[in-house]
DRENDO-1510 file (C-alpha; in Angstrom, 1 decimal, always signed):
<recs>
REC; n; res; u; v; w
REC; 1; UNK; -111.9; -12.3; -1.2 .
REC; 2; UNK; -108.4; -12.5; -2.6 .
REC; 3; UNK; -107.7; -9.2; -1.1 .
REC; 4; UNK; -108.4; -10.5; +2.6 .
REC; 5; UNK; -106.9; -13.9; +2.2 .
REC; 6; UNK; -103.9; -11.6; +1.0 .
REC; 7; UNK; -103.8; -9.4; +4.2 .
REC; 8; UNK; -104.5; -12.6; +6.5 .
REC; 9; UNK; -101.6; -14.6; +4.9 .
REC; 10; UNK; -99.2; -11.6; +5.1 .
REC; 11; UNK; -100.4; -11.0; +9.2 .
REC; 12; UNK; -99.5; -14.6; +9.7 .
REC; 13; UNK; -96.2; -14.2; +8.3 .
REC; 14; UNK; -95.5; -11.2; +10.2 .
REC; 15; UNK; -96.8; -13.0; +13.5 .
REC; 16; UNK; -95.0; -16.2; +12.9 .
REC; 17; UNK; -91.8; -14.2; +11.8 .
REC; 18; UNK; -89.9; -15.0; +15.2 .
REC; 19; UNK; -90.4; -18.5; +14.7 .
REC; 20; UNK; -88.6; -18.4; +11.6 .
REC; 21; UNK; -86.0; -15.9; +11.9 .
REC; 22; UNK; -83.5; -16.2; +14.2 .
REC; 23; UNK; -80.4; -13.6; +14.9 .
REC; 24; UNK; -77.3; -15.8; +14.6 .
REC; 25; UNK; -74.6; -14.3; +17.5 .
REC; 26; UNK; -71.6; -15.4; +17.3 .
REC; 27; UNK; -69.8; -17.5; +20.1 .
REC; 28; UNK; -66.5; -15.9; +21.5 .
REC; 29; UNK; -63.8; -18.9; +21.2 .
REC; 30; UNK; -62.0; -19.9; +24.2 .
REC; 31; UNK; -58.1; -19.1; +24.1 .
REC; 32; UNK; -55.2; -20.3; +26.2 .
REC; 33; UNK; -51.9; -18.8; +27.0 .
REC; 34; UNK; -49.6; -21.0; +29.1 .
REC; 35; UNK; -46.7; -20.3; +31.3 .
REC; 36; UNK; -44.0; -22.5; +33.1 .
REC; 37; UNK; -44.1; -23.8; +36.6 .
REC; 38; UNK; -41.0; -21.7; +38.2 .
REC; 39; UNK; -39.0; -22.3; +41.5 .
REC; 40; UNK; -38.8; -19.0; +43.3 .
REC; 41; UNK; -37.9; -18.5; +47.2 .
REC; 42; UNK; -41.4; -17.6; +49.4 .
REC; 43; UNK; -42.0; -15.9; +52.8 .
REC; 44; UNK; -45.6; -16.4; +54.6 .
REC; 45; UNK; -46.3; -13.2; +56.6 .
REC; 46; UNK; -48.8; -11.7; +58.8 .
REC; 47; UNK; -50.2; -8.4; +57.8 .
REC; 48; UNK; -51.8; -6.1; +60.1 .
REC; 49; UNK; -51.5; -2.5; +60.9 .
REC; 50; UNK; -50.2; -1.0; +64.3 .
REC; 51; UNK; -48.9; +2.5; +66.2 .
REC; 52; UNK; -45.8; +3.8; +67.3 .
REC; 53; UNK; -46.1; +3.4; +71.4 .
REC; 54; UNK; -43.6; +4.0; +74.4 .
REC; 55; UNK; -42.0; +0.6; +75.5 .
REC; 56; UNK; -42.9; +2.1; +79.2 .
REC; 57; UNK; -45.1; +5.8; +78.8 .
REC; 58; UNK; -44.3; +7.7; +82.6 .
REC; 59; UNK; -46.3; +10.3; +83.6 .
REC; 60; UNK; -44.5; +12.8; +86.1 .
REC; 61; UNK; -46.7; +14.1; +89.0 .
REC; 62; UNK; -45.2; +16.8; +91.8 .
REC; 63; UNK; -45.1; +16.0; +95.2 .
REC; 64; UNK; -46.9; +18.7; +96.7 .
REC; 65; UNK; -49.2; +21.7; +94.9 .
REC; 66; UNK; -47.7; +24.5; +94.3 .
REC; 67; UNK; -46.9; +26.9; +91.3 .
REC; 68; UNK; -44.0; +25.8; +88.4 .
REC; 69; UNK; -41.1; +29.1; +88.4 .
REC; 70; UNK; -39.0; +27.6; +85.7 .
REC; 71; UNK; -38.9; +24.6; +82.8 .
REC; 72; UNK; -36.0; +23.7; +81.7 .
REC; 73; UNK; -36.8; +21.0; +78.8 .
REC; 74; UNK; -38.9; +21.2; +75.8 .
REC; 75; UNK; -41.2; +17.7; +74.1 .
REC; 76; UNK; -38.2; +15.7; +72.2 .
REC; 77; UNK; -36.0; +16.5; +74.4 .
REC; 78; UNK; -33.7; +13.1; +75.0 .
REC; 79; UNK; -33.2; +13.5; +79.0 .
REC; 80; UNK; -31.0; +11.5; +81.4 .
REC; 81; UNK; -31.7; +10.2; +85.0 .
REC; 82; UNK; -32.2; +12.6; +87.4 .
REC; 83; UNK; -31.8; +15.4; +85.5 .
REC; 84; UNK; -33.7; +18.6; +86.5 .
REC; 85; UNK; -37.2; +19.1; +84.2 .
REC; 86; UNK; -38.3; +22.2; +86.3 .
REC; 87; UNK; -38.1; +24.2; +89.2 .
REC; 88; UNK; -41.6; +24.3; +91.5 .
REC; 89; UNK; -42.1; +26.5; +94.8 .
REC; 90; UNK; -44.4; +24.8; +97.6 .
REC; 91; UNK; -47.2; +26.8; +98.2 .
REC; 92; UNK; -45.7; +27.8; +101.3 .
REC; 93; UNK; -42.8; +29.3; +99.4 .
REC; 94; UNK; -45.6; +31.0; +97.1 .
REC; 95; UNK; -46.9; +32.6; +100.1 .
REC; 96; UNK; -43.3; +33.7; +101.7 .
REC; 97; UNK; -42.3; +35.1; +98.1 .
REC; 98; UNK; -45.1; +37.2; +97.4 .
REC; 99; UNK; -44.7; +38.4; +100.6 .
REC; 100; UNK; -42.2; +39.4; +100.4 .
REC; 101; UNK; -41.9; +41.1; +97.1 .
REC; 102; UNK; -44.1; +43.4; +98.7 .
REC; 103; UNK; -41.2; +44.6; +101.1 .
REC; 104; UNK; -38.8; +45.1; +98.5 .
REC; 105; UNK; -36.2; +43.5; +96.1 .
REC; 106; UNK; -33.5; +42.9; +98.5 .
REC; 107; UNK; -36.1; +41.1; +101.0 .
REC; 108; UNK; -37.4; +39.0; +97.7 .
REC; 109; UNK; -34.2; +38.2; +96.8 .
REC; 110; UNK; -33.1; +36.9; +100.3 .
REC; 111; UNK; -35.9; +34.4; +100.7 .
REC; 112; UNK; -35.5; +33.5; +97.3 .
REC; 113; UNK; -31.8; +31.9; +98.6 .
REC; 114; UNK; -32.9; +31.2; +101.9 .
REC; 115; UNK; -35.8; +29.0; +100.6 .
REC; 116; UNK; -35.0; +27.3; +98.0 .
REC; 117; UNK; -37.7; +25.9; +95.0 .
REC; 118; UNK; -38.3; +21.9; +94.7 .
REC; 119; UNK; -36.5; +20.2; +91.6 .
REC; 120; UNK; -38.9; +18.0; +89.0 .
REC; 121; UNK; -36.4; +15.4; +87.9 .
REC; 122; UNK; -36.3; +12.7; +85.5 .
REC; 123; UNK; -37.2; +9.4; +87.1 .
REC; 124; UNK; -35.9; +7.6; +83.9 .
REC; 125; UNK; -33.9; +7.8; +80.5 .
REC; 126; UNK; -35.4; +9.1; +78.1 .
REC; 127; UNK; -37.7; +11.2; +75.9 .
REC; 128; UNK; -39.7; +13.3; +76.9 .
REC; 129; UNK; -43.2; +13.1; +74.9 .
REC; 130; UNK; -45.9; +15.4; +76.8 .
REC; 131; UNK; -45.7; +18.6; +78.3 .
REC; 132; UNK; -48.3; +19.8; +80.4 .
REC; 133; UNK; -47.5; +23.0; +82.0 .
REC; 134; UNK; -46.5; +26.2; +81.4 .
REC; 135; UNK; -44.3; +28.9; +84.1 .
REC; 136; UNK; -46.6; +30.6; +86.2 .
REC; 137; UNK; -48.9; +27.7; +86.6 .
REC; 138; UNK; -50.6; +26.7; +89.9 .
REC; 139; UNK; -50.7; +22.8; +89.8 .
REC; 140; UNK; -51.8; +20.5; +92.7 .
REC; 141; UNK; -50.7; +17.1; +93.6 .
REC; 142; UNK; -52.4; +15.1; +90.6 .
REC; 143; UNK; -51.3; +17.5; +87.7 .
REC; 144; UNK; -49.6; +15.7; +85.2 .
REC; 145; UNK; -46.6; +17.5; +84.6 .
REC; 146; UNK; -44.8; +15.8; +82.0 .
REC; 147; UNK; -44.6; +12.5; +80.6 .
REC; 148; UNK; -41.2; +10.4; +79.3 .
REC; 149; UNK; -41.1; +7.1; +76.7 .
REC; 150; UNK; -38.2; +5.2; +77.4 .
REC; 151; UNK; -37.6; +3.9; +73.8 .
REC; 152; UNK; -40.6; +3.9; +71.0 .
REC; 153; UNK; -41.6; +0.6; +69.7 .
REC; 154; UNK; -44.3; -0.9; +67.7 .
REC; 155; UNK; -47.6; -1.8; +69.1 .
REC; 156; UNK; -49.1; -4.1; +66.5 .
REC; 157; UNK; -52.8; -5.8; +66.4 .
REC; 158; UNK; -53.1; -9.1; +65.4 .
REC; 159; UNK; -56.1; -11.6; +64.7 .
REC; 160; UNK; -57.0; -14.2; +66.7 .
REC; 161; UNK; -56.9; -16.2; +63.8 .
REC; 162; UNK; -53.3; -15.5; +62.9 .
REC; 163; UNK; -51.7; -14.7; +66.3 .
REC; 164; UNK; -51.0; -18.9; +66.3 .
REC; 165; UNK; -48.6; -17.9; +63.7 .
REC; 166; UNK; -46.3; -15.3; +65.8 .
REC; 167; UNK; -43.6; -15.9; +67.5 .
REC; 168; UNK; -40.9; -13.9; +69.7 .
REC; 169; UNK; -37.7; -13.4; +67.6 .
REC; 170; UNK; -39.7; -12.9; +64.3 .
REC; 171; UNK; -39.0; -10.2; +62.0 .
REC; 172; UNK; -41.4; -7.8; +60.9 .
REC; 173; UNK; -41.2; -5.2; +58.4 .
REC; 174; UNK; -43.0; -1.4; +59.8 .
REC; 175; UNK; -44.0; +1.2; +56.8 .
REC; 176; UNK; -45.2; +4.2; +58.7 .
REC; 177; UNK; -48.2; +6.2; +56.6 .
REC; 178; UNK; -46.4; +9.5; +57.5 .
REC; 179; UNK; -43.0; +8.3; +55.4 .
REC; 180; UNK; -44.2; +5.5; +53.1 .
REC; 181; UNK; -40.6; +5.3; +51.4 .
REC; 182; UNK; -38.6; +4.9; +54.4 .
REC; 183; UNK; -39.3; +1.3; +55.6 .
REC; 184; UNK; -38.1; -0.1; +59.1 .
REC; 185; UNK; -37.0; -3.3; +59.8 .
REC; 186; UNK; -37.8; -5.1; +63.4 .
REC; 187; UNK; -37.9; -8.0; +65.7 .
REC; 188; UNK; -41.3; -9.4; +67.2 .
REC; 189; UNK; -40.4; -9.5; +71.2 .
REC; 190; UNK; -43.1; -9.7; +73.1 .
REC; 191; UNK; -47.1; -11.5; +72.8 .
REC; 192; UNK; -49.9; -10.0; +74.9 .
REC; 193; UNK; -52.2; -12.8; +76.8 .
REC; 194; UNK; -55.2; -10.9; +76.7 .
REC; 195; UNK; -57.3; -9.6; +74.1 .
REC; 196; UNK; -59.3; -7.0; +72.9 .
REC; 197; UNK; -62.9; -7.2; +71.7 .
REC; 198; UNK; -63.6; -4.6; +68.6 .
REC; 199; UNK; -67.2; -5.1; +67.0 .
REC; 200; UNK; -67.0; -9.0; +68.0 .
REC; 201; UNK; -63.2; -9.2; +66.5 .
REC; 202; UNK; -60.4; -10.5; +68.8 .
REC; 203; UNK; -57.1; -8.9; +68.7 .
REC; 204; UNK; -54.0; -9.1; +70.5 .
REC; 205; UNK; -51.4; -6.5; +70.5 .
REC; 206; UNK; -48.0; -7.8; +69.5 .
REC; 207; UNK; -44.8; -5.6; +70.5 .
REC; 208; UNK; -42.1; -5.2; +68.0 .
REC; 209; UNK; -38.9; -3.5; +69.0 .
REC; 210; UNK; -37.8; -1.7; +65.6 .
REC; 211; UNK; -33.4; -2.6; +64.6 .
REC; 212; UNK; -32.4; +1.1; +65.1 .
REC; 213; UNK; -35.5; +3.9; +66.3 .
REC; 214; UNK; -35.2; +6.3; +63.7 .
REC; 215; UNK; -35.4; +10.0; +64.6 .
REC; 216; UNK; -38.9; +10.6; +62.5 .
REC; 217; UNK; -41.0; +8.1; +64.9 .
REC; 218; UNK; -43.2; +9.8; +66.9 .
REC; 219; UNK; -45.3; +8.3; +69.6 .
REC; 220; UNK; -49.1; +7.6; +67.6 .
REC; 221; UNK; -47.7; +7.4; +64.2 .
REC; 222; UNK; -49.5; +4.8; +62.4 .
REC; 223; UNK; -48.2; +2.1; +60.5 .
REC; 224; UNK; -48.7; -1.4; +58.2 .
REC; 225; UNK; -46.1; -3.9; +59.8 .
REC; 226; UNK; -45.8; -7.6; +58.1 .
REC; 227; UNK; -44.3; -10.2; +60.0 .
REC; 228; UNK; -42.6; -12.7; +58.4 .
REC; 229; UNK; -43.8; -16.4; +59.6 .
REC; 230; UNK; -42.6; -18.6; +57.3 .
REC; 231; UNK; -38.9; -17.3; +56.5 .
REC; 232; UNK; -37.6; -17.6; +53.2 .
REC; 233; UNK; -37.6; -21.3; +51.6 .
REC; 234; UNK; -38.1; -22.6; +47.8 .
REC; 235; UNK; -41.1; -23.1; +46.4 .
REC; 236; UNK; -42.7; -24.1; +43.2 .
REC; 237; UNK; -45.3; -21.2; +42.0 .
REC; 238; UNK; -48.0; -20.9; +39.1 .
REC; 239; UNK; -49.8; -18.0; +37.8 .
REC; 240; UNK; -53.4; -18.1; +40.3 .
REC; 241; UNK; -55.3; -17.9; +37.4 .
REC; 242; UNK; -54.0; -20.9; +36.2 .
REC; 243; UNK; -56.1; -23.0; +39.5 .
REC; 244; UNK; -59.0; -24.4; +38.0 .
REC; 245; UNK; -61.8; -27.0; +39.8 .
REC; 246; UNK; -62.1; -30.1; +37.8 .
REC; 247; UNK; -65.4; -31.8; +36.4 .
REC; 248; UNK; -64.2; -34.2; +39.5 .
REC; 249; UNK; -64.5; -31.4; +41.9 .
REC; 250; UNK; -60.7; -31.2; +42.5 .
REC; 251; UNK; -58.0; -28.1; +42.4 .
REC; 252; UNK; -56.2; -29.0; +39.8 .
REC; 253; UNK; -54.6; -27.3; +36.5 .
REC; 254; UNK; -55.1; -27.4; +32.8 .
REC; 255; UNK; -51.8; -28.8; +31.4 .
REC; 256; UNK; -52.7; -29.3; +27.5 .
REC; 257; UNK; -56.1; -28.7; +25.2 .
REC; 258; UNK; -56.5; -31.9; +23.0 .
REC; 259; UNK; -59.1; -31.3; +20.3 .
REC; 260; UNK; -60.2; -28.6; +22.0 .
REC; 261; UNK; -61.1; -30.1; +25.3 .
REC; 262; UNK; -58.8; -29.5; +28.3 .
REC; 263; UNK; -56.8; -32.1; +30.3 .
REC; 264; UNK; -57.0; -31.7; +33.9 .
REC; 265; UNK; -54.2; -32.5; +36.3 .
REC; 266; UNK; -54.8; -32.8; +39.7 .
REC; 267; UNK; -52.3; -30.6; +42.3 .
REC; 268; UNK; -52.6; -29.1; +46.3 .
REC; 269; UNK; -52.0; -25.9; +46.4 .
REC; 270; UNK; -50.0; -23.9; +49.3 .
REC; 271; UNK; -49.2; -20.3; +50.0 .
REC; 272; UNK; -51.2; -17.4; +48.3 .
REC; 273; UNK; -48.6; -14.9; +47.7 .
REC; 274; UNK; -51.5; -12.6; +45.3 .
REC; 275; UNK; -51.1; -13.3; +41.6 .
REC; 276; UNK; -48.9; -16.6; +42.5 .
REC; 277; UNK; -50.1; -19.8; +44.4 .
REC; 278; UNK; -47.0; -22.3; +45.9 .
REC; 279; UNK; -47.9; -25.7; +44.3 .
REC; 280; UNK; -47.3; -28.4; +47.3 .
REC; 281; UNK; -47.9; -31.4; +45.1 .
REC; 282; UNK; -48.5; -32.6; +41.4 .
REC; 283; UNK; -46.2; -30.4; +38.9 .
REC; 284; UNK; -42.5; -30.5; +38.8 .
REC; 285; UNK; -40.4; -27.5; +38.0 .
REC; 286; UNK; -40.5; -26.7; +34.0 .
REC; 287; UNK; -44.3; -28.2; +33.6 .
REC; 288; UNK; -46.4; -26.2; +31.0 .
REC; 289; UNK; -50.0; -25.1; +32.4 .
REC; 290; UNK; -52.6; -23.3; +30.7 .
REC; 291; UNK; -54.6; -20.2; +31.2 .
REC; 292; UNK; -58.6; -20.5; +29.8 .
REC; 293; UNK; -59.6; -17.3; +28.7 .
REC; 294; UNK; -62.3; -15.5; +26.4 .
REC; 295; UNK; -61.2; -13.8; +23.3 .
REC; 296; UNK; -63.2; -10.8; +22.3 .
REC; 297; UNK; -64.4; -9.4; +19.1 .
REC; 298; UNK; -65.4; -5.8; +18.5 .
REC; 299; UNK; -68.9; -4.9; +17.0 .
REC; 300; UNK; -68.0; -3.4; +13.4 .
REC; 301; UNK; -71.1; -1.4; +12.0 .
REC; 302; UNK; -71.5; -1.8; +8.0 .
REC; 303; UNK; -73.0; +0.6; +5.6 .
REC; 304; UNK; -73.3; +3.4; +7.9 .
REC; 305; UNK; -75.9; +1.4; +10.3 .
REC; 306; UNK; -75.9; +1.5; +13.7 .
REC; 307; UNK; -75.0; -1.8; +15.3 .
REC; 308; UNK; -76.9; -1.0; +19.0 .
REC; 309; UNK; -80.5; -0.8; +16.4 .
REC; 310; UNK; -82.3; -3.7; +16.5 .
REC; 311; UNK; -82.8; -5.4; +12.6 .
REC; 312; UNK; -85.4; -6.7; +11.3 .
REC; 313; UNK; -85.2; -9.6; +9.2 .
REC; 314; UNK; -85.1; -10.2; +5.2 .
REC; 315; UNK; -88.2; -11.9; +4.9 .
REC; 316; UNK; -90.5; -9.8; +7.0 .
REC; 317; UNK; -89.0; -6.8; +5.3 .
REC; 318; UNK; -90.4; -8.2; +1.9 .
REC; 319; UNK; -93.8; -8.8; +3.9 .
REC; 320; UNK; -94.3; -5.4; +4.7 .
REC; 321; UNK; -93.7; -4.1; +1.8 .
REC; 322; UNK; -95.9; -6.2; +0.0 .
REC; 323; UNK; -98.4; -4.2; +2.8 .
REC; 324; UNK; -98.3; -1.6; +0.5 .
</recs>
């Protein structure tokens, strides 16, 4: 009888073990850094991506089919008014010519003079961006023989939701993805009425007419263009991870810790600019606020045991042994 009463007492201590026993973890204590409220000078912008685009793209079309004899200008090239892109005989000159080339050079060359090609000229200053054709080439009426830009400017796509906030005359910084390291600087000068519908998203395009076009733009190039909204005023900032909500529901900010409990101070906040948030009202220039935060302490294992293992306690140590 003792024996049992022995193994049933020691079962209930093993089973009632958890009740007594509890692992003690220790709470991380809450730390605060502060930092001053600064006055810095703040600009809202806009941020949105765009392309390079012709101010006005023209496509260059012949007047009648025939076959191109001759170009004379290459894509890039900057071309003038008027100037001569290429030489194209009628297809009535085709058939003359081949005729006679079949009765000899002297008869070629005389019907060469006496019938003279049609010129391709420039309708336009410009660049010319496309070309379509090469010498040789039997083109009709609707070929599109070359196209011209006028001047390349940004074609930018804007939000519905922020296009309130441009205005002609605005300036707006272009960083093309092909050359990251050379920015552009530019002026906002014209607002498209109508939008465009993308996966239920409203856009409008928003043209931007760059100071100077340098010569690496290139009609397509992609770019990330901010335009500046707000220009340049003074502001009063804070760190954004100083914004707290109050127990009253409020934005506000933690301006002291008296014994150990924080005092709240209500403020409105402004602009985002990332890691800083414009203060509107409630702090003045030189005010302290604080920054909550959780310090952390490393798991140190003792006596060569690993700290991930699960321990059991003293006292239910003892009781198994006893087992035995």
């Amino acid at each position: 009888m003792k024996k049992v009463f022995l193994v049933i007492a020691v079962l209930a201590l093993l089973g009632g073990g958890g009740y007594f026993y509890r692992k003690k973890t220790a709470l991380s204590e809450v730390k605060y850094s502060s930092a001053a409220v600064i006055a810095k000078s703040i600009s809202e912008f806009v941020e949105t991506t765009g392309a390079v685009a012709p101010l006005n793209r023209v496509e260059i079309q012949p007047s009648a089919g025939g076959r191109i004899e001759k170009i004379l200008v290459e894509e890039g090239d900057k071309i003038k008014l008027g100037q001569v892109l290429a030489l194209m005989s009628s297809s009535d000159r085709v058939a003359i010519l081949d005729a006679a080339r079949a009765m000899g050079d002297e008869q070629y060359k005389y019907w060469q003079e006496a019938y003279k090609p049609i010129k391709i000229v420039a309708p336009l200053d410009g660049t010319i961006i496309l070309k379509n054709i090469v010498e040789g080439q039997t083109v009709g009426q609707s070929t599109v023989l070359f196209a011209m830009s006028d001047k390349l400017i940004l074609a930018a796509n804007v939000d519905e939701s922020d296009v309130g906030k441009v205005k002609e005359g605005q300036t707006a910084f272009i960083v093309l993805d092909s050359y990251p390291d050379k920015p552009v600087k530019g002026r906002v000068f014209q607002i498209l009425d109508e939008g465009t519908n993308q996966s239920n998203v409203i856009t409008y395009s928003v043209k931007i007419k760059p100071d100077s076009v340098p010569s690496f733009f290139k009609s397509q190039m992609t770019a990330n263009i901010k335009i500046e909204v707000v220009r340049q005023r003074e502001a009063l900032l804070i760190p954004a991870s100083a914004v707290v909500i109050d127990p009253a529901g409020s934005t506000a900010v933690i301006t002291e810790v008296k014994n150990k409990k924080p005092i709240y101070k209500k403020i409105e906040t402004g602009l985002d600019q990332g890691n800083m948030i414009e203060v509107v009202k409630g702090l003045e220039e030189g005010e302290t606020v604080m920054f909550q935060g959780k310090g952390y302490k490393a798991q140190q294992a003792s006596g060569g045991v690993n700290p991930l293992m699960p321990k059991r306690p003293a006292g239910m140590r003892s009781a198994a042994r006893a087992l035995h």
